[in-house]
Structures are given as C-alpha cells and as structure tokens.
C-alpha positions in Angstrom: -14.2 8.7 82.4 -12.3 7.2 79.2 -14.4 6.4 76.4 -14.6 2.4 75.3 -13.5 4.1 71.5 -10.1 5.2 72.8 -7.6 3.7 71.3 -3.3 3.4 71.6 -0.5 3.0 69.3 1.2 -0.4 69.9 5.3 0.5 70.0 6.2 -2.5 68.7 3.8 -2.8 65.7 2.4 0.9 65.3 -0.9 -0.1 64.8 -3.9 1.7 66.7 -5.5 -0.9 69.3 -8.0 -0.3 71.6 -6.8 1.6 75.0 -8.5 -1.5 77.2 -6.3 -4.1 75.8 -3.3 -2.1 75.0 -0.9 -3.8 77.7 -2.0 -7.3 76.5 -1.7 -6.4 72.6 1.8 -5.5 73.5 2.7 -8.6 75.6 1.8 -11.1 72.8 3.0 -8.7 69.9 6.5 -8.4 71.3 6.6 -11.6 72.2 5.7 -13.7 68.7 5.7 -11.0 65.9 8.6 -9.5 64.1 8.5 -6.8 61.5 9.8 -6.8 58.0 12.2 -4.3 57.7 12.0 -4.8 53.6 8.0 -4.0 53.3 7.0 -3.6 57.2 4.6 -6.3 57.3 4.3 -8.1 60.6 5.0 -11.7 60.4 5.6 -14.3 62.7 9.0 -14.4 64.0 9.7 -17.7 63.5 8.7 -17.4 59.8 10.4 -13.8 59.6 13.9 -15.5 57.5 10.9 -17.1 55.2 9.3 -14.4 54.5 12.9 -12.6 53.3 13.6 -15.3 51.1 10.9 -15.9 49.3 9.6 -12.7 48.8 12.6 -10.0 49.0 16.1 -11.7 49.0 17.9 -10.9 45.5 17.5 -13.8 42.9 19.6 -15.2 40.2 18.0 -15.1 36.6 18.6 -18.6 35.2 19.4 -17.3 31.7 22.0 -14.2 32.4 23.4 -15.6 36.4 22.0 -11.4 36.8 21.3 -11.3 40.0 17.6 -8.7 41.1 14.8 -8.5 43.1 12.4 -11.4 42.9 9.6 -9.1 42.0 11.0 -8.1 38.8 12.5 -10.9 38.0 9.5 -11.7 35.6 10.1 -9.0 34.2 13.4 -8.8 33.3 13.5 -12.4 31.3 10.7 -11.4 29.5 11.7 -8.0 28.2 15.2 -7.2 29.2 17.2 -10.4 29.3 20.2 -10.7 27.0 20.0 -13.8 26.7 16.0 -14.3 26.5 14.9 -15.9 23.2 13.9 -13.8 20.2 13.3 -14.2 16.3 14.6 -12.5 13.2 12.4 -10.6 11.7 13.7 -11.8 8.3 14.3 -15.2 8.5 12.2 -15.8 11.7 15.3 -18.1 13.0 15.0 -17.8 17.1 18.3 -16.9 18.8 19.6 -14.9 21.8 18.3 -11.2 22.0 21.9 -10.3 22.7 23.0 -11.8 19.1 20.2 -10.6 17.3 21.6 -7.1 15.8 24.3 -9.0 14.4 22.5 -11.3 12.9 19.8 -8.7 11.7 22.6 -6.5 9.9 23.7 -10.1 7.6 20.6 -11.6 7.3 18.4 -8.1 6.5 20.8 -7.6 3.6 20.4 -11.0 1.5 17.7 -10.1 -1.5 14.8 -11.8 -2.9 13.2 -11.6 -6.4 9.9 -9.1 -6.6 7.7 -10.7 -8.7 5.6 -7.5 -9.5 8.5 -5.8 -11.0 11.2 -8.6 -11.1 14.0 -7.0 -9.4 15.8 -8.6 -6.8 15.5 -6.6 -3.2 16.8 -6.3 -0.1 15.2 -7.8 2.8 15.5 -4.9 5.0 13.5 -3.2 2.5 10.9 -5.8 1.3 8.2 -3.4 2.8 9.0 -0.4 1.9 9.7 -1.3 -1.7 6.1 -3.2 -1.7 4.8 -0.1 -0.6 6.3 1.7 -3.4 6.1 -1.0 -6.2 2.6 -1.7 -5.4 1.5 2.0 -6.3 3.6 1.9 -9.3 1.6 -1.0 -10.4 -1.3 0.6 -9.7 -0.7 3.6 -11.7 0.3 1.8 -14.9 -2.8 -0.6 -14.6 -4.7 2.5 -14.3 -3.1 3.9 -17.4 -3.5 0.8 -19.1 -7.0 0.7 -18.3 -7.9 4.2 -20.0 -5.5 3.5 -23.2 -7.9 0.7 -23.9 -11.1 2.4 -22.8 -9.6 4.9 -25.4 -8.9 2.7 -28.2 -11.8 0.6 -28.0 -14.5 3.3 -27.1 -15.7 5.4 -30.0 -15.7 9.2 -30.1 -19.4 10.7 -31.2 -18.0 12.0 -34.0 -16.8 8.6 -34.9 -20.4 7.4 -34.1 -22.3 10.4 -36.2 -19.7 9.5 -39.1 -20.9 5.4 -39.1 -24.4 6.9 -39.0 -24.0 8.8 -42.0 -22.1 5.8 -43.8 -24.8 3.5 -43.1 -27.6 5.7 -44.1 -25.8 6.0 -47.3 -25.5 2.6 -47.7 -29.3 2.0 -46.7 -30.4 4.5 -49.4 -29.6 2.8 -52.3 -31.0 -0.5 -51.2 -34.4 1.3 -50.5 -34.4 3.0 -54.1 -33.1 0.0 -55.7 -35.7 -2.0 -54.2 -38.4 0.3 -55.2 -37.4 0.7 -58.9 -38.2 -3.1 -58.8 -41.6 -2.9 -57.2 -42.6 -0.4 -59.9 -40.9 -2.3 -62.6 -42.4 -5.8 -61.7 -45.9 -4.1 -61.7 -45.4 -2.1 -64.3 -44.6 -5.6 -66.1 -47.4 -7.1 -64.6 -49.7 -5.0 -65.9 -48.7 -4.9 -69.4 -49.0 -9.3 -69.4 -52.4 -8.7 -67.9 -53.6 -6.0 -70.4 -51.9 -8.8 -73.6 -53.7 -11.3 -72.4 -57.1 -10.1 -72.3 -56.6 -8.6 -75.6 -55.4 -11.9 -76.7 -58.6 -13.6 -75.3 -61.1 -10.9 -77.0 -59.6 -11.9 -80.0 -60.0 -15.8 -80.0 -63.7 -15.8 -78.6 -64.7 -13.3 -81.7 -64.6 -16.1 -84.3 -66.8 -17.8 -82.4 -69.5 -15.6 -82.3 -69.4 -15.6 -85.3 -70.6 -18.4 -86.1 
C-alpha cells in the first residue's frame, strides 16, 4: 500500500510533489511554466522574455555606454565608474573620477601661507606639516612657559636673602623708635620733677606770711 507522504520529482520543474498528483502537476507544469535558464526560477512562459530583461539581460551604464549585468550595475556607478562624479580633495572642485589624478597632481602642488609658522606649504602636505608644526609650537610654548616661570619665580635662597634684608631694615626702625620712647620719658620726667620744684618754691612765701 503507498503511503499518502510519498512524493515524486516533477521532470520538468524538479521539484518534489506529492506521488497522488504527480501526473496532473506535470500536465499544467509543462504546459504554462518555463524555467529560467539564467537563475532557474520557474516563471510563466508567457512572462519568461520579461523576466530576462528586466532582471538578467546586460545593461548599459548611462555614464561610461559599459555594458554589465543589471545587478551590479549599482554598483559599478557608484564605486567603479570612470566617469562617476568625485571631488578634489584640495580644492573640493567635483569632476570626473577618470580626470581626478591629473588634476590632483596640479592642484595638490599650489601652496598656502601657515599662519603658525608663516611659511608657505604645499597642499599635498597641509596635514602632515600641521602635524609637525603644531608640535613644534607646542614645544616652544612649553619652553616659553618655564623661562618665565624661571624668571619670575624666586629661588629660596633669593627668598632667605630678602628675609635677611628686611629684617635688617626692620631693626633699626625698632631701636630707633625705642631710643625715642626712653628719650621722650626721660624728658618728661625731668619737666615734671622742674615743675614741682618750681611750685614748692612759690607757695613758701606764702606761708610765710
């Protein structure tokens, strides 16, 4: 007894299809499908030159006349194209990919002024020299930076030396300004010792009498 799970290849399509219907399957497959000898699907016959052209019949780029496959045709006038528009990396001027080396070789040798160290350089090798020029600069700010901290920071012996100056200095002020204290009160006291003398001497007469 066959089992209802049996299946058949179809000869005309090569697919598997149930044993039961095999003879049928064949009947209508012959009859209205065709397939593509490009990618093997089956299409319908009278959509078989359809499906060639617009999926694997050679195509003409629109930029080169290069004739490929459609699939890749994407492909090519984005990437590969000679004639596919690109842009200078200089001057940033679009122009055929096929003209750009030429162009590239002129326009990559014109110079322009560097304004960190004012020397006029090539554009080919704007980056490199900023690369360079920009750790030159760095550098001599960096040595600029400790001549100054250098010149204006003082040394401790500089700072002990000022120290010792300015005690020096305050010194003489101090002892100066003592000699006046004592000589002030010394002064003082003599005017207050003469004056009470004086005053003795004028209230005597009067007790006198």
């Amino acid at each position: 007894m066959e089992s209802d799970q049996a299946t058949s290849i179809c000869a005309h399509c090569d697919r598997p299809i149930p044993a039961s219907n095999i003879d049928l399957h064949y009947a209508h497959c012959s009859r209205n499908l065709q397939k593509c000898k490009v990618c093997g699907d089956m299409v319908p016959k009278q959509h078989a030159e359809d499906h060639y052209f617009s999926t694997h019949a050679p195509v003409a780029c629109s930029l080169c006349s290069e004739t490929m496959e459609r699939d890749i045709l994407d492909i090519h006038k984005g990437e590969n194209c000679p004639q596919r528009i690109v842009t200078c990396e200089f001057c940033e001027f679009p122009l055929p990919a096929i003209d750009l080396p030429k162009h590239q070789d002129v326009c990559g040798n014109r110079t322009e002024l560097c304004h960190v160290c004012n020397k006029y350089v090539r554009l080919r090798e704007r980056y490199s020299h900023g690369d360079s020029c920009n750790r030159i600069q760095d550098n001599s700010v960096g040595s600029s930076r400790c001549q100054v901290l250098l010149v204006i920071r003082p040394t401790q012996r500089d700072v002990r030396a000022a120290e010792r100056d300015e005690g020096a200095q305050r010194r003489p002020q101090n002892e100066f300004s003592r000699k006046n204290l004592l000589f002030t009160i010394a002064i003082t006291g003599v005017a207050v010792i003469v004056g009470s003398i004086f005053f003795q001497r004028k209230a005597e007469p009067s007790d006198v009498h």
